[in-house]
C-alpha positions, 0 to 999 in steps of 0.5 A: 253321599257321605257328609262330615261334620266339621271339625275342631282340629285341622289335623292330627298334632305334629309327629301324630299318625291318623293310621299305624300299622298293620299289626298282629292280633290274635283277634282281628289278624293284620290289624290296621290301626285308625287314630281317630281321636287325639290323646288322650281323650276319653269318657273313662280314665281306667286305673290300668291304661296303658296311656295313663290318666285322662287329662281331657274327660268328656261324654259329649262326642265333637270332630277333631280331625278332619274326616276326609283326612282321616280317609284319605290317610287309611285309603293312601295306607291300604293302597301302599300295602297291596302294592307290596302284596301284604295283606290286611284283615281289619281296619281297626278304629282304636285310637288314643282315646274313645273312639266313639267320642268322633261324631263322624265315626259312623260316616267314617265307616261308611265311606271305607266301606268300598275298600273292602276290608271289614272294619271293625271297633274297639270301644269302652262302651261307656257312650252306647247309651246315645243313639247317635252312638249306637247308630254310627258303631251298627255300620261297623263289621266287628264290634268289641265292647269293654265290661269290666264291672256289674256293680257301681262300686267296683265299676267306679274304682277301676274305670274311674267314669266321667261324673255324667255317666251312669252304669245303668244307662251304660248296660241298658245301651249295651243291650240295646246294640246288642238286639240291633247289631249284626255283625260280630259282637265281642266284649273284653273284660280286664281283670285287676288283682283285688278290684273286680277279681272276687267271684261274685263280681265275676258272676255278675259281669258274666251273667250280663254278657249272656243276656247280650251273648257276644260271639266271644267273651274275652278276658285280659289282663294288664301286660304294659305299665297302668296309669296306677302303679299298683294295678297288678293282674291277679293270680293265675287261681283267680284267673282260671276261676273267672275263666270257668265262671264265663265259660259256666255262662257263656257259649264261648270265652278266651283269655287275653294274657299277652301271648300271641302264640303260633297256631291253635291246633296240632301243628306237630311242634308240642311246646308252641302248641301248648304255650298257644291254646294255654294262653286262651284256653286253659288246658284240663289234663285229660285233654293235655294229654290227648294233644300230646298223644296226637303228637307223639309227646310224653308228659316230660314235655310238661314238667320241662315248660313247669321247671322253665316258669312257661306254664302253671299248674292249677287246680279247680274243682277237683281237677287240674288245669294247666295255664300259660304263665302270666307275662310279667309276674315275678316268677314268670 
């Protein structure tokens, strides 16, 4: 029998929900979203979330809603949406702050566990140097680590860490779920022009991730408005530098920019096709041509979405690369 701490809040504040959605994620799919955590609170206050600062920093995990509640709501929401015959991929923890600071995530878990739909978690990372943490996340399906930074310095500047947090427990917690963990591991890295896009520190984070050797190592970049005004992505160079950084490291790396796309195949429609695989995968021009081949496209296809600010050409190591354009630049 599951059993839950008690808790310091009753419920959700007024106008709050315990679970939103579902939406879509490249990612998880229909992804049902669980509030676990009121806003905001969190280990972390990162320049660029989209939530702004951190009023309430803490490290120490607490229950602040009820638990029962917080079943009873995801349980109430799934029922729902099978009677309108809509599915559901994920039953995603991604609250409005850190996930893990719930102590009774991992019992959470658990007890949604018979519903069916795997469950997975969206972390900073930032508490996995505490066993009970690493515990409650192994009862998770599908686990995404956030690693934005190898070194002290660049990890301070843009994650902005609660006073007791050390980045050296931190990766040493990280690599110990990694060896424990059996489900699918993921990690994400947010690239912000001028603090953590130099290519050494990409080097270092990347040569991390692979000693953990996630299923995938993704690479985002800011698509809403920062808690800091001037947190901008960095341009597309430096990102299709991190981009063949990670992937000279790792057995498999994507990018997050803010396109959802249609399909990752030839579906017979070029331009969505292009726009979709560029948007994780930036396209090398041989290969450019061979789906356009495959489709029966000419290169006019390309120099339409280069005239129309939709794709960006790239050079890298002598050869070129065309990336789907980042969202919000002035020229995109």
């Amino acid at each position: 029998m599951v059993r839950f701490r008690v808790p310091c809040d009753n419920g959700p504040p007024q106008g709050a929900s315990l679970v939103f959605g579902p939406v879509p994620s490249r990612r998880l799919g229909r992804s049902l979203g669980i509030n676990n955590i009121p806003p905001k609170i969190c280990s972390y206050s990162c320049v660029y979330c989209q939530l702004g600062r951190t009023p309430r920093m803490r490290v120490e995990p607490g229950a602040f809603y009820r638990p029962e509640e917080v079943v009873r709501a995801v349980r109430a929401r799934v029922a729902e949406l099978r009677a309108r015959g809509e599915p559901v991929d994920y039953l995603t923890f991604v609250p409005d702050g850190e996930p893990t600071l719930d102590e009774n995530l991992g019992e959470e878990i658990e007890a949604l566990a018979d519903l069916g739909v795997p469950v997975a978690v969206i972390t900073n990372a930032s508490l996995v140097y505490q066993e009970d943490v690493r515990a409650a996340l192994l009862s998770a399906d599908w686990v995404s680590l956030k690693v934005d930074a190898a070194t002290e310095a660049v990890w301070k500047r843009i994650n902005r860490p609660h006073k007791g947090l050390s980045l050296a427990a931190i990766r040493r917690g990280i690599s110990e779920f990694a060896r424990e963990f059996r489900g699918t591991l993921v990690t994400e890295t947010m690239m912000v022009a001028g603090v953590n896009d130099a290519p050494e520190e990409v080097a270092a984070v990347a040569a991390f991730l692979a000693g953990i050797g996630p299923a995938i190592a993704y690479i985002s970049v800011p698509t809403r408005p920062p808690a800091e005004p001037w947190v901008e992505p960095p341009a597309e160079e430096a990102l299709l530098r991190a981009y063949q950084i990670f992937t000279e490291l790792l057995p498999r790396a994507e990018l997050l920019i803010g396109y959802e796309g249609e399909a990752f195949a030839a579906s017979g429609d070029p331009v969505a096709d292009i726009l979709s695989i560029s948007a994780v995968h930036p396209l090398r021009e041989d290969a450019l041509r061979e789906l356009l081949a495959r489709e029966g496209a000419d290169w006019s296809v390309v120099e339409r979405l280069l005239g129309e600010g939709k794709l960006v050409e790239l050079a890298y190591r002598g050869r070129r690369f065309y990336l789907r354009r980042l969202p919000g630049t002035p020229y995109g």
